[in-house]
Biopython code that builds the backbone (N, CA, C, O; Angstrom):
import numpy as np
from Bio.PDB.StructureBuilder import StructureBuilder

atoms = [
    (1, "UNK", "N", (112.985, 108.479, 79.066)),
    (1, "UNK", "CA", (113.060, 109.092, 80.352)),
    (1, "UNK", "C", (111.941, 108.583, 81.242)),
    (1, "UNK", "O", (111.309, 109.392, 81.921)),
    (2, "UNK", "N", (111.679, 107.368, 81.276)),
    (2, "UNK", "CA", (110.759, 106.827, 82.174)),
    (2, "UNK", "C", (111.316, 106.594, 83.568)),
    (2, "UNK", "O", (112.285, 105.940, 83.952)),
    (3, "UNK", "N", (110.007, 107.651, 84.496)),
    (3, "UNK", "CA", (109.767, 107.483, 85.813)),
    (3, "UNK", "C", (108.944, 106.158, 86.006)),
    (3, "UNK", "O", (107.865, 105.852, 85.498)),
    (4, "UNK", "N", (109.821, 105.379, 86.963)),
    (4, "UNK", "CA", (108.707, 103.763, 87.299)),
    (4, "UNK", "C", (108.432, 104.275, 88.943)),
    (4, "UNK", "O", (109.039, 105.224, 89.438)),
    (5, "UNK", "N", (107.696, 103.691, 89.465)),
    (5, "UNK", "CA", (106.854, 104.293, 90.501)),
    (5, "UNK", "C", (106.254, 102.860, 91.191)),
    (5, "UNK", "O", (105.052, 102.603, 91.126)),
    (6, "UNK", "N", (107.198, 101.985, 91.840)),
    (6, "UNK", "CA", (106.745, 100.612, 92.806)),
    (6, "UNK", "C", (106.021, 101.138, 93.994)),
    (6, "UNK", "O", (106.609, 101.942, 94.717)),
    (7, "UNK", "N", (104.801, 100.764, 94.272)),
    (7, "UNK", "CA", (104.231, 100.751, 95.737)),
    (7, "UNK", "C", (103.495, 99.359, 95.888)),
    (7, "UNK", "O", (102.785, 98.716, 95.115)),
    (8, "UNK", "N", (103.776, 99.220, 96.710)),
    (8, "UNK", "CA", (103.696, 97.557, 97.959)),
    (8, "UNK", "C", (103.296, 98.066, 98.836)),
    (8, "UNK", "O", (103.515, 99.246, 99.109)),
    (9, "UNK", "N", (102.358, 97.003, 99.727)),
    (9, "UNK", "CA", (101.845, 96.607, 100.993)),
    (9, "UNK", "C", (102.838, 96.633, 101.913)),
    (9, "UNK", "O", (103.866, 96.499, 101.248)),
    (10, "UNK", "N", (103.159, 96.738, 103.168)),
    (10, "UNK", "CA", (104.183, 96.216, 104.039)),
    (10, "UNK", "C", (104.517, 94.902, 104.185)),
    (10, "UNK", "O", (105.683, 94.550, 104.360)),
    (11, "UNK", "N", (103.544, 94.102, 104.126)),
    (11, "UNK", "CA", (103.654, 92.686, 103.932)),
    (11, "UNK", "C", (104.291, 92.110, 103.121)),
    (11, "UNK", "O", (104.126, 90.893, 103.032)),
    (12, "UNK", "N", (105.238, 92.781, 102.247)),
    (12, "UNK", "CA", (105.731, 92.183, 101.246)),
    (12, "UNK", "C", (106.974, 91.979, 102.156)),
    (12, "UNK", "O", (106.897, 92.398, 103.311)),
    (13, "UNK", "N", (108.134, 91.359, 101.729)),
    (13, "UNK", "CA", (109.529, 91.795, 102.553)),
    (13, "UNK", "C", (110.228, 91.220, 101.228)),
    (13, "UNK", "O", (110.476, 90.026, 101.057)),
    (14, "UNK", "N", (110.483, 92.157, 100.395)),
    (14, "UNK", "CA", (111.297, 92.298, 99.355)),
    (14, "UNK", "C", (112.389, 92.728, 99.382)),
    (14, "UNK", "O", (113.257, 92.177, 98.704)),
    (15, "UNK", "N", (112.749, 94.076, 100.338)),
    (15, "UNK", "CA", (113.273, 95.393, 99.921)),
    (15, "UNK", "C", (115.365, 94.822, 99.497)),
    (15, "UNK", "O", (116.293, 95.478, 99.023)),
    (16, "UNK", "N", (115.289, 93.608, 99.902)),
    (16, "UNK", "CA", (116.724, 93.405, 99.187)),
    (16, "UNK", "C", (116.817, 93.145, 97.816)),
    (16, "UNK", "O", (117.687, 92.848, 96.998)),
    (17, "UNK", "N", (115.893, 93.310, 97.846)),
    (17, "UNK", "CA", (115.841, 92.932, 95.745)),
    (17, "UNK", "C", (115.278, 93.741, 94.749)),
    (17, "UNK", "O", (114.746, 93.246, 93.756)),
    (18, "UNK", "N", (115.381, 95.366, 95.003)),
    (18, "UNK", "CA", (114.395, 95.646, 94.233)),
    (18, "UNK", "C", (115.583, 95.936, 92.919)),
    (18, "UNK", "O", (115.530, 95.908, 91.689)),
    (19, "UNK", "N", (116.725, 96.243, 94.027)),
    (19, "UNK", "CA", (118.009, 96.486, 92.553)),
    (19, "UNK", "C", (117.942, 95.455, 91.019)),
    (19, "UNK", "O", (118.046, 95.854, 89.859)),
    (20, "UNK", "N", (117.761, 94.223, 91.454)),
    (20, "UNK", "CA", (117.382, 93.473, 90.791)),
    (20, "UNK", "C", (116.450, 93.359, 89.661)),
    (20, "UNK", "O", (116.660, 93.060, 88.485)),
    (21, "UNK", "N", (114.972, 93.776, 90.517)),
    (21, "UNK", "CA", (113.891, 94.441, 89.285)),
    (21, "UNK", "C", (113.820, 94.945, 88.604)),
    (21, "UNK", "O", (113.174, 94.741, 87.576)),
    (22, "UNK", "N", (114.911, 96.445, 89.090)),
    (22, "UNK", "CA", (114.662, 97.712, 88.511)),
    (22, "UNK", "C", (115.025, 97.529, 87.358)),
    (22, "UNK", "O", (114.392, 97.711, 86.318)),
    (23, "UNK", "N", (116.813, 96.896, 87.625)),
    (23, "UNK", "CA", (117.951, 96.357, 86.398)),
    (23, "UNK", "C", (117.277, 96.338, 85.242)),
    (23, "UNK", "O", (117.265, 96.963, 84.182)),
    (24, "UNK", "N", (116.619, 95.284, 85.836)),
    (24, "UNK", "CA", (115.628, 93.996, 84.766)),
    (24, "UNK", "C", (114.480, 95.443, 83.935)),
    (24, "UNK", "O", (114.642, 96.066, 82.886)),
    (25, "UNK", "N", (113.952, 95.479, 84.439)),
    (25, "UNK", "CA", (112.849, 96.737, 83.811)),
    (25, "UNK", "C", (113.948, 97.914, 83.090)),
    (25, "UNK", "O", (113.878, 97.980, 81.862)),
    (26, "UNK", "N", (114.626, 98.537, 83.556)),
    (26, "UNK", "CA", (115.222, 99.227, 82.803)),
    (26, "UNK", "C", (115.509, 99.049, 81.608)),
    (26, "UNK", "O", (115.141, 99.659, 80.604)),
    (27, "UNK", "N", (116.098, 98.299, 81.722)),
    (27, "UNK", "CA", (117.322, 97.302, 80.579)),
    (27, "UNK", "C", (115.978, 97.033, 79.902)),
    (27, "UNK", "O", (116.025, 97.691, 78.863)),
    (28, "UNK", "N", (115.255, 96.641, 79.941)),
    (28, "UNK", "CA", (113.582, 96.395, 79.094)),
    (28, "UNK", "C", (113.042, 97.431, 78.175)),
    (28, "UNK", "O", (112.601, 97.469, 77.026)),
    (29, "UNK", "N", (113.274, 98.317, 79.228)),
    (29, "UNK", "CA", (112.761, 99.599, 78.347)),
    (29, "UNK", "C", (113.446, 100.190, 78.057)),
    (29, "UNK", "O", (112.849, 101.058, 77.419)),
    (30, "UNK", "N", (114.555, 100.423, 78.053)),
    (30, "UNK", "CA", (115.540, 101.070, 77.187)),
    (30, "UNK", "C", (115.903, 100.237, 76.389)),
    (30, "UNK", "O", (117.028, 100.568, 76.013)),
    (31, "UNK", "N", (115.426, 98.874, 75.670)),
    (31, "UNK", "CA", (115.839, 98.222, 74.144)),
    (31, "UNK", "C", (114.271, 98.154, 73.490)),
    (31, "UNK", "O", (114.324, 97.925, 72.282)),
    (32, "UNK", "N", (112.856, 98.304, 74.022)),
    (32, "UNK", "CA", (111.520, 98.613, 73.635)),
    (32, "UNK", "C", (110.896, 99.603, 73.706)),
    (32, "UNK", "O", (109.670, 99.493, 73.723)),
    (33, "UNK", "N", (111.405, 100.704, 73.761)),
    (33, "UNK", "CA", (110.772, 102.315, 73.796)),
    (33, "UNK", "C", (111.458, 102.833, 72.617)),
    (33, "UNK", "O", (110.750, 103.519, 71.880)),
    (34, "UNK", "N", (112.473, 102.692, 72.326)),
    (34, "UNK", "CA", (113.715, 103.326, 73.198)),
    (34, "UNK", "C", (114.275, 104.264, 73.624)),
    (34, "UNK", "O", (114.269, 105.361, 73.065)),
    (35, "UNK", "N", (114.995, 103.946, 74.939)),
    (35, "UNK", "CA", (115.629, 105.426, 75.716)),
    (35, "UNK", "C", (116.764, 105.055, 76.322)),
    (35, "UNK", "O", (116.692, 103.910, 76.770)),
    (36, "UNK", "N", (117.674, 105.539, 76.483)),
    (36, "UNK", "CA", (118.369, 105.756, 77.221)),
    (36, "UNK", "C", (118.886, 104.948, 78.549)),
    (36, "UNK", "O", (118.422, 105.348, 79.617)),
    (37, "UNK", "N", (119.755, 103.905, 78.584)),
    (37, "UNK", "CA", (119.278, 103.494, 80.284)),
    (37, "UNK", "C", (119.428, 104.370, 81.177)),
    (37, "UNK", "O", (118.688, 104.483, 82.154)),
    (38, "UNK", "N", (120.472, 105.128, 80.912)),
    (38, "UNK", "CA", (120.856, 106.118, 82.149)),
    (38, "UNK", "C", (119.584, 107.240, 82.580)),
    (38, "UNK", "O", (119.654, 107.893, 83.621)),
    (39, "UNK", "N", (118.393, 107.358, 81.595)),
    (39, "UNK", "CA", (117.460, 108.312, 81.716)),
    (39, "UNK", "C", (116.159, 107.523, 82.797)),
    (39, "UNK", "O", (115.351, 108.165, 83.469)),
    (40, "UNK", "N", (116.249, 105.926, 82.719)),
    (40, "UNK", "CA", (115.334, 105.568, 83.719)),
    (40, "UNK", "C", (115.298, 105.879, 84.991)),
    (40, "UNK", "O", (116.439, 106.021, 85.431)),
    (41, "UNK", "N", (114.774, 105.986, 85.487)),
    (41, "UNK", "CA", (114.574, 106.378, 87.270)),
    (41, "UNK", "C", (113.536, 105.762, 87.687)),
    (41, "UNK", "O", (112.385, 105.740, 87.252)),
    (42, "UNK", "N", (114.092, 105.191, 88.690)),
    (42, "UNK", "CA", (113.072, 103.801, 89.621)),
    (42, "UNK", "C", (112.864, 104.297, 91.290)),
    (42, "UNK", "O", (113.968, 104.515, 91.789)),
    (43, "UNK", "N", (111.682, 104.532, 92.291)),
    (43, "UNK", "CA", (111.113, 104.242, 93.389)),
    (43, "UNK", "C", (110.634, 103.757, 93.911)),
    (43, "UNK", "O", (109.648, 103.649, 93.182)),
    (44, "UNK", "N", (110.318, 103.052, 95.039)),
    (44, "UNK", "CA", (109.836, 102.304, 95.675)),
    (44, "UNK", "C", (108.778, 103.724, 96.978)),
    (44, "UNK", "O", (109.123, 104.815, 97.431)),
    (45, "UNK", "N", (108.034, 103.248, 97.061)),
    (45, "UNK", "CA", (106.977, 103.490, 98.506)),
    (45, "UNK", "C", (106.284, 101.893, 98.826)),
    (45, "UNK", "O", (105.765, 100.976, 98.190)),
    (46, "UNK", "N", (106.654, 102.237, 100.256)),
    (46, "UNK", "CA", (105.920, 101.114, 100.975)),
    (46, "UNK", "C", (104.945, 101.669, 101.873)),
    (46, "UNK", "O", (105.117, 102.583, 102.681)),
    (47, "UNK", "N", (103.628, 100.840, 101.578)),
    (47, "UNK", "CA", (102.362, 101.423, 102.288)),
    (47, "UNK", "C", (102.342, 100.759, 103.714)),
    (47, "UNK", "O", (102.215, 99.567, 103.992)),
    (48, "UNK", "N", (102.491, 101.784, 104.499)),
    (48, "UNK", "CA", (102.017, 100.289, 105.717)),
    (48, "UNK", "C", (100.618, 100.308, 106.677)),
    (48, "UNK", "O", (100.241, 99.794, 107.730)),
    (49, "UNK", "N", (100.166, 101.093, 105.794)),
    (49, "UNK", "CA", (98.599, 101.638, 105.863)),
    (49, "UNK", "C", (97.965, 100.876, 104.971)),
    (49, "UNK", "O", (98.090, 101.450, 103.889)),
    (50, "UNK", "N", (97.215, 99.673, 104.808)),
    (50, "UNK", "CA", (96.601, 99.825, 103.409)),
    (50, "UNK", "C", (95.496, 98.888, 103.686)),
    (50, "UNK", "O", (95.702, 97.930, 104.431)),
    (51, "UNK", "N", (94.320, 99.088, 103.140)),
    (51, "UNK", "CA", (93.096, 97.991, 103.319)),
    (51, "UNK", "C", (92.628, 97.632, 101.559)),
    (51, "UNK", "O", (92.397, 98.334, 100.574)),
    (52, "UNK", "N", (92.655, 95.966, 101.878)),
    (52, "UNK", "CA", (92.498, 95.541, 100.770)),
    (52, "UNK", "C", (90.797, 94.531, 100.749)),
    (52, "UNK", "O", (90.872, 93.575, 101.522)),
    (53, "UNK", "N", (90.055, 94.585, 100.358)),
    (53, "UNK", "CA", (88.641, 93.208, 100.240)),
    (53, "UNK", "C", (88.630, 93.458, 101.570)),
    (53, "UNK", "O", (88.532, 94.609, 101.993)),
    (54, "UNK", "N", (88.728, 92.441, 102.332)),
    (54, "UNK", "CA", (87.618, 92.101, 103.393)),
    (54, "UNK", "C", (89.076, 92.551, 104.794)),
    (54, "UNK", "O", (88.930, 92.842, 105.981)),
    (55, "UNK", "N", (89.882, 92.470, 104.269)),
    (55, "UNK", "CA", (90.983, 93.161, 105.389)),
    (55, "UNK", "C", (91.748, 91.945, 105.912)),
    (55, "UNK", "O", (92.310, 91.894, 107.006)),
    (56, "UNK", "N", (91.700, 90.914, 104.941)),
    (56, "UNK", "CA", (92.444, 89.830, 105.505)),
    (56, "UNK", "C", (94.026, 89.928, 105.508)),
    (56, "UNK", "O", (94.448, 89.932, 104.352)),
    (57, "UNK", "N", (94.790, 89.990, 106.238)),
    (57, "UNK", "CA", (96.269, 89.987, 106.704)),
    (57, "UNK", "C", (96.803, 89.134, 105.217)),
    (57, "UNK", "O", (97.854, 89.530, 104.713)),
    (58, "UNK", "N", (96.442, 88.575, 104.897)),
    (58, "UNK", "CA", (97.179, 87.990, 103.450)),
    (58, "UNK", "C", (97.061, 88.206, 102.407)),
    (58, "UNK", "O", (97.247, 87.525, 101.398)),
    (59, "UNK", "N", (96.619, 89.546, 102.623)),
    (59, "UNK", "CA", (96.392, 90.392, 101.326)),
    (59, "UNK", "C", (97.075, 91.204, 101.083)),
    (59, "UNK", "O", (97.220, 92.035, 101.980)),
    (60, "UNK", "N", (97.692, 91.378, 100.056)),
    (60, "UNK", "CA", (98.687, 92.066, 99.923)),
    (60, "UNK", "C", (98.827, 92.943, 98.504)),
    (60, "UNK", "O", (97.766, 92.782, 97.900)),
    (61, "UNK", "N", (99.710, 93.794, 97.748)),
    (61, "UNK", "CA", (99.357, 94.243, 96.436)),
    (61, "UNK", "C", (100.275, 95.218, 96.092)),
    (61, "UNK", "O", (100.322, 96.246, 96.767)),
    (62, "UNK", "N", (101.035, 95.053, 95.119)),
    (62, "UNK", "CA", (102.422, 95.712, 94.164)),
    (62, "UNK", "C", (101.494, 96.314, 92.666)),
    (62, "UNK", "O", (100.759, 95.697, 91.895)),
    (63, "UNK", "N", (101.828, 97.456, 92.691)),
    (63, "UNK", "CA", (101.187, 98.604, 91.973)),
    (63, "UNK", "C", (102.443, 99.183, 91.249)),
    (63, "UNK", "O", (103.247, 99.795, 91.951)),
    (64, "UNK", "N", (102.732, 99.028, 89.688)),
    (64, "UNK", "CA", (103.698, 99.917, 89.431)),
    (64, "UNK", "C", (103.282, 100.678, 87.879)),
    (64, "UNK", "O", (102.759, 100.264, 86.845)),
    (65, "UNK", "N", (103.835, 102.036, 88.354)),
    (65, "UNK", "CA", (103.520, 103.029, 87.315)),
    (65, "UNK", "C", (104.549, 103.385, 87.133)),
    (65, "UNK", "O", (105.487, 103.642, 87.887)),
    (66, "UNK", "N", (104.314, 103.445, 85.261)),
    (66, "UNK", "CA", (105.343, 103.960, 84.760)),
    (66, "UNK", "C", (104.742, 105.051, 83.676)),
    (66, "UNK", "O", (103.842, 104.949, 82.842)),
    (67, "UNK", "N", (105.763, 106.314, 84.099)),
    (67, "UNK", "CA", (105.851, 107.197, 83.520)),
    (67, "UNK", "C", (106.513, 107.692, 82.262)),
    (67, "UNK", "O", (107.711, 107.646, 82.539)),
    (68, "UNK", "N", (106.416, 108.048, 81.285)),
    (68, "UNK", "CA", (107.318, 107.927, 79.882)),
    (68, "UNK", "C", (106.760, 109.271, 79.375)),
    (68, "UNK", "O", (105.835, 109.821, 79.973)),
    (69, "UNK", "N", (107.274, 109.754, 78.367)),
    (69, "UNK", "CA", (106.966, 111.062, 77.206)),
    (69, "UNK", "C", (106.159, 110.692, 76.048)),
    (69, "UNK", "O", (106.466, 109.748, 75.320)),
    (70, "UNK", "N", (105.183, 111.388, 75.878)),
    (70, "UNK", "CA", (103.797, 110.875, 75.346)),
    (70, "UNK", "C", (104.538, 110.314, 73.884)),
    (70, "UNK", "O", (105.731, 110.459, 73.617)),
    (71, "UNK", "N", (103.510, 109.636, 73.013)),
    (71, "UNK", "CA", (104.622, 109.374, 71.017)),
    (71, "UNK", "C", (104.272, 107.472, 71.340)),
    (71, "UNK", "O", (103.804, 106.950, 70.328)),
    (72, "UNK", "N", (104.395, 106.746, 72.220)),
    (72, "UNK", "CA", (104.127, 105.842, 72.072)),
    (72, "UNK", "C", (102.500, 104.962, 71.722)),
    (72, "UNK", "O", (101.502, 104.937, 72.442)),
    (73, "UNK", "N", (102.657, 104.482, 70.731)),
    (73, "UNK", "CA", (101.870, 104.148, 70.201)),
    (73, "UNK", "C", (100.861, 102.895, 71.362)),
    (73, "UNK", "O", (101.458, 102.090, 72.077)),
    (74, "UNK", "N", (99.502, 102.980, 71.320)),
    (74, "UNK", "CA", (98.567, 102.099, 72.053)),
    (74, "UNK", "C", (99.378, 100.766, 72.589)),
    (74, "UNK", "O", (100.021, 100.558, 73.618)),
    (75, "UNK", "N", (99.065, 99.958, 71.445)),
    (75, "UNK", "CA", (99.543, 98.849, 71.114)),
    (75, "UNK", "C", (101.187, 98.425, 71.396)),
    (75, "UNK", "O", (101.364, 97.214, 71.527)),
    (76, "UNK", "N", (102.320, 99.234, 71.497)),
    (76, "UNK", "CA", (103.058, 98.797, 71.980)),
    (76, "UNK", "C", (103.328, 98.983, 73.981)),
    (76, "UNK", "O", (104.024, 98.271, 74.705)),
    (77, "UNK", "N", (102.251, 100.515, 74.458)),
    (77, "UNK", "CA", (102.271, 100.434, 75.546)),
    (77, "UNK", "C", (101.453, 99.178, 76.377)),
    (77, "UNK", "O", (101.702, 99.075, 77.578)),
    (78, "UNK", "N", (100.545, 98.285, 75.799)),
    (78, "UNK", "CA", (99.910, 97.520, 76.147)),
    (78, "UNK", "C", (100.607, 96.143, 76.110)),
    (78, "UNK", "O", (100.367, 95.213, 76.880)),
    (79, "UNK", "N", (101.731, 96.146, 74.846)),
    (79, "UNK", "CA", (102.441, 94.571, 75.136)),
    (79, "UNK", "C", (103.789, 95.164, 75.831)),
    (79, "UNK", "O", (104.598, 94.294, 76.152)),
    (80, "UNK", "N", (104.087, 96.254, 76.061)),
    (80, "UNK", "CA", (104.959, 96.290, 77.812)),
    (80, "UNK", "C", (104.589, 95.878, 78.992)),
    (80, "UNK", "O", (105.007, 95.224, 79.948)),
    (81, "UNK", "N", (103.146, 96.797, 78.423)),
    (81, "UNK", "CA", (102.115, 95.903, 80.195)),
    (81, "UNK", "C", (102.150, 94.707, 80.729)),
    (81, "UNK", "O", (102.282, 94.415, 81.918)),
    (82, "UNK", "N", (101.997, 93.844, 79.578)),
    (82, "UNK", "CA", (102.173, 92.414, 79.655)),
    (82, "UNK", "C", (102.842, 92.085, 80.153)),
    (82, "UNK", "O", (102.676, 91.577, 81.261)),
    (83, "UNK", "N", (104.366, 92.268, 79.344)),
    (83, "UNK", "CA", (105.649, 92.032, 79.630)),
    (83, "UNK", "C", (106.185, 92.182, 80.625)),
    (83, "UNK", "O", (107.001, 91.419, 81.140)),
    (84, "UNK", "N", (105.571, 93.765, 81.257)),
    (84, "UNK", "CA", (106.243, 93.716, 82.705)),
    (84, "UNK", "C", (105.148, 92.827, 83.681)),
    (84, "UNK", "O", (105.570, 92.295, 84.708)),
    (85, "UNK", "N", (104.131, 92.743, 83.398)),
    (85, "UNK", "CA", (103.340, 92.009, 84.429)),
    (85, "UNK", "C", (103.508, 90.799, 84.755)),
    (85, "UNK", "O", (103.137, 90.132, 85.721)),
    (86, "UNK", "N", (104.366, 90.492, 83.451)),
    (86, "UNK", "CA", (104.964, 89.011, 83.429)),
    (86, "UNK", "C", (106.688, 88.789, 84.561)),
    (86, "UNK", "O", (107.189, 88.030, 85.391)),
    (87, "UNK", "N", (106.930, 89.892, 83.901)),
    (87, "UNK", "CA", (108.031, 90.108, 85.157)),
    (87, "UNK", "C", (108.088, 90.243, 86.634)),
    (87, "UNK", "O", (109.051, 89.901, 87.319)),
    (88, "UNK", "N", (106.925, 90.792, 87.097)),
    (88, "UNK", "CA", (106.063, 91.212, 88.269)),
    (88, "UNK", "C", (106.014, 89.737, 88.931)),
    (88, "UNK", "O", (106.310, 89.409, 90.080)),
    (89, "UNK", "N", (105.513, 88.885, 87.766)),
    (89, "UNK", "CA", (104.561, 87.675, 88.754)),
    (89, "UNK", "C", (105.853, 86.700, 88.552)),
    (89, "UNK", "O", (105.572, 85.580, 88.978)),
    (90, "UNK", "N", (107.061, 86.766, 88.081)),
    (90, "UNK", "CA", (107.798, 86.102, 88.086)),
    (90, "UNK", "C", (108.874, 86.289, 89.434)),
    (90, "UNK", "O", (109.373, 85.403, 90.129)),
    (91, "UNK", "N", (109.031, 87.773, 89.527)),
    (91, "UNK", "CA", (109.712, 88.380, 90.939)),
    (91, "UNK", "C", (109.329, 87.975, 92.495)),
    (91, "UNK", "O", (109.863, 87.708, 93.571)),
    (92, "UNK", "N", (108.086, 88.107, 91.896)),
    (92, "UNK", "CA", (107.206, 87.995, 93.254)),
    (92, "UNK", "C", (106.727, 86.756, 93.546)),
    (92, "UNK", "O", (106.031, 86.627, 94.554)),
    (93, "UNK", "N", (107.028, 85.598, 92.687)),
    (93, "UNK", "CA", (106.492, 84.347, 92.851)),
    (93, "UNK", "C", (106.503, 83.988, 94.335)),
    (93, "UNK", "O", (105.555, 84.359, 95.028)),
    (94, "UNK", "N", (107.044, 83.614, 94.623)),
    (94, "UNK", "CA", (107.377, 83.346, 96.371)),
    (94, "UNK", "C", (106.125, 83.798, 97.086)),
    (94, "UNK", "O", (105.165, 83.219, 97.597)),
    (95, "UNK", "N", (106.511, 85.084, 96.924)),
    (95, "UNK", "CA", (105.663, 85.814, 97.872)),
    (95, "UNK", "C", (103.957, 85.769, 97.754)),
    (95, "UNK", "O", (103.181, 85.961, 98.690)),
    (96, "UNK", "N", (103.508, 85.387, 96.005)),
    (96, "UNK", "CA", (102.647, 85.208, 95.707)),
    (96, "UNK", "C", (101.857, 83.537, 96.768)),
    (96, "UNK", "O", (100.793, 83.374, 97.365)),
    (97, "UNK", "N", (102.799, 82.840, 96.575)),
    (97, "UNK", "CA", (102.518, 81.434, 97.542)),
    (97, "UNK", "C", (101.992, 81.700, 98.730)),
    (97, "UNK", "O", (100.885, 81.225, 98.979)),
    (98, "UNK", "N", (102.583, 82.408, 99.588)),
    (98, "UNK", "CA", (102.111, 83.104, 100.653)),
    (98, "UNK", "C", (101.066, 84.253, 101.112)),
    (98, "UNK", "O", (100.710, 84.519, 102.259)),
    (99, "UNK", "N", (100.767, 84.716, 100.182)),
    (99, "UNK", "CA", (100.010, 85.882, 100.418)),
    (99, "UNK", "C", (98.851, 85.730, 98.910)),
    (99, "UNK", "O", (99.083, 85.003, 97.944)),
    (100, "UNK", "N", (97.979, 86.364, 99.028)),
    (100, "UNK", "CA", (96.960, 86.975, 97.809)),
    (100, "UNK", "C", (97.394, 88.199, 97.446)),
    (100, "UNK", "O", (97.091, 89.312, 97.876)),
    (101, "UNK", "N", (98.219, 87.820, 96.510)),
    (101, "UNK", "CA", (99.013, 89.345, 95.899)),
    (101, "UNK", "C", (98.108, 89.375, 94.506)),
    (101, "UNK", "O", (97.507, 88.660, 93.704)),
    (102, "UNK", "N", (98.393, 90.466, 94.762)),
    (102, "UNK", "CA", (97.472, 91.592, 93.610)),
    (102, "UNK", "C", (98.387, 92.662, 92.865)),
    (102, "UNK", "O", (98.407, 93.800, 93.335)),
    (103, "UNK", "N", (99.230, 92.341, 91.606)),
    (103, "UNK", "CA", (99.850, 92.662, 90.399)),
    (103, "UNK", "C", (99.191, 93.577, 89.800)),
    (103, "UNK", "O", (98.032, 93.210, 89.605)),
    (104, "UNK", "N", (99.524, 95.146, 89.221)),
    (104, "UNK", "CA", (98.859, 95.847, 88.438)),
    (104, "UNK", "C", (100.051, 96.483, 88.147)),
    (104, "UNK", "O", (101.058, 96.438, 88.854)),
    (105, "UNK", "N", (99.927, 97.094, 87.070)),
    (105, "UNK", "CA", (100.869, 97.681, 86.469)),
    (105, "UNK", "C", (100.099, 98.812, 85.257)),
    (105, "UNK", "O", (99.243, 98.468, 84.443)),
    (106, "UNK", "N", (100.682, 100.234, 85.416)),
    (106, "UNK", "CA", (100.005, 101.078, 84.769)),
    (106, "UNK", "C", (101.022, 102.385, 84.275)),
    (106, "UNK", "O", (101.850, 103.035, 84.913)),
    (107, "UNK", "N", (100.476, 102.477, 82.550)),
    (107, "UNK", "CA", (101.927, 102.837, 81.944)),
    (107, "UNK", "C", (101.320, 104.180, 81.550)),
    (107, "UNK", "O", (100.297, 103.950, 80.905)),
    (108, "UNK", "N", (101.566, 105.676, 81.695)),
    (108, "UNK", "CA", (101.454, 106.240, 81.604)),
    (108, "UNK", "C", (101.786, 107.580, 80.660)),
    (108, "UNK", "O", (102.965, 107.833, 80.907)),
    (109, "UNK", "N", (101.320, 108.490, 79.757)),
    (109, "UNK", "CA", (102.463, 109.694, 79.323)),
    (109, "UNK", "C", (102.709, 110.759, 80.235)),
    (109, "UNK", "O", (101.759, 111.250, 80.846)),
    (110, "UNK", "N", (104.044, 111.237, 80.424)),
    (110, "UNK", "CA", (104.226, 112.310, 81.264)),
    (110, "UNK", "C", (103.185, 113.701, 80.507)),
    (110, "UNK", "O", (102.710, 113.596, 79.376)),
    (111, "UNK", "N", (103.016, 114.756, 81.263)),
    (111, "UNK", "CA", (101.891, 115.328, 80.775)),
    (111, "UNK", "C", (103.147, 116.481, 79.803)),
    (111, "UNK", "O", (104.358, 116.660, 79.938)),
    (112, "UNK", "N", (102.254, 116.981, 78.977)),
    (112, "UNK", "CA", (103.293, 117.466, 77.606)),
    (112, "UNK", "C", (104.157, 118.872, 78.737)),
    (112, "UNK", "O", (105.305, 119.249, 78.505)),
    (113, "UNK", "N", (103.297, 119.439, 79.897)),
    (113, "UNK", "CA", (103.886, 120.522, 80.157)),
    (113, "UNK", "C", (105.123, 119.707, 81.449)),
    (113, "UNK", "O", (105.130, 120.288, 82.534)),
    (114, "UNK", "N", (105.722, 118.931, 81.373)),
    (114, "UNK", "CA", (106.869, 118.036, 81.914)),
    (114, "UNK", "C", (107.960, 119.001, 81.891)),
    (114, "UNK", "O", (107.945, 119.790, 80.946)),
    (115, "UNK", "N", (109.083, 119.115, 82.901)),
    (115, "UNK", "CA", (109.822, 119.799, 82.563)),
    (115, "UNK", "C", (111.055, 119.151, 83.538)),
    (115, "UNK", "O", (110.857, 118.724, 84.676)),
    (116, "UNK", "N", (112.700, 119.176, 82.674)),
    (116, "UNK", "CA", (113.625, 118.657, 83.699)),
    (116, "UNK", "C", (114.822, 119.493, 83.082)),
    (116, "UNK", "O", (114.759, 120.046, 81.984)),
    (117, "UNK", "N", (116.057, 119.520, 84.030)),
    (117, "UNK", "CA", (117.022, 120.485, 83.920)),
    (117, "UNK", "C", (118.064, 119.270, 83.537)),
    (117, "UNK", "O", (119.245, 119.522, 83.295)),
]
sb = StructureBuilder()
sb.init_structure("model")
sb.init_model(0)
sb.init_chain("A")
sb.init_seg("    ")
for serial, (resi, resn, name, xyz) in enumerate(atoms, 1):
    if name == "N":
        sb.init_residue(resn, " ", resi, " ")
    sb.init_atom(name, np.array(xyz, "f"), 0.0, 1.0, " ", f" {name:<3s}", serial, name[0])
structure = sb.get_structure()
């Protein structure tokens, strides 16, 4: 039941592709967790407020958190990290050419008192 949680700069101009990502990440974690695909749920926020280093216009930065139900072990939440970060810089290549993008990715447990209907 992982919540993923995309936030970007405005500077990015992605927003026709995130269907694409999500796919891709889902389908990821529902054959390396495992869960459910139908239980993933994916958002996007776009900042169009945001100051990065020195405030240079070509700075830019994609932040994604993912949320999951605590049981996963260190070591496999850390080679997802990878994995998706690897996915991240593969999506965003383009955009990386153009801009100083800044990739993070941060995997989280939902807190035990979580609750859904």
């Amino acid at each position: 039941m992982p919540h993923l949680t995309l936030e970007y700069s405005n500077n990015l101009r992605v927003t026709d592709r995130f269907n694409q990502l999500f796919d891709e990440l889902h389908r990821l974690l529902a054959e390396e967790l495992p869960t459910q695909l139908s239980s993933c749920k994916s958002r996007c926020i776009v900042h169009p407020l945001f100051f990065i280093g020195d405030q240079d216009e070509k700075n830019a930065f994609v932040h994604l958190t993912i949320k999951m139900l605590p049981g996963r072990a260190d070591a496999k939440k850390k080679r997802l990290g990878e994995i998706i970060l690897n996915i991240l810089r593969v999506f965003f290549k383009s955009e990386s050419t153009q801009l100083n993008l800044s990739l993070s990715v941060e995997i989280l447990d939902l807190d035990n008192n979580y609750y859904k209907c």
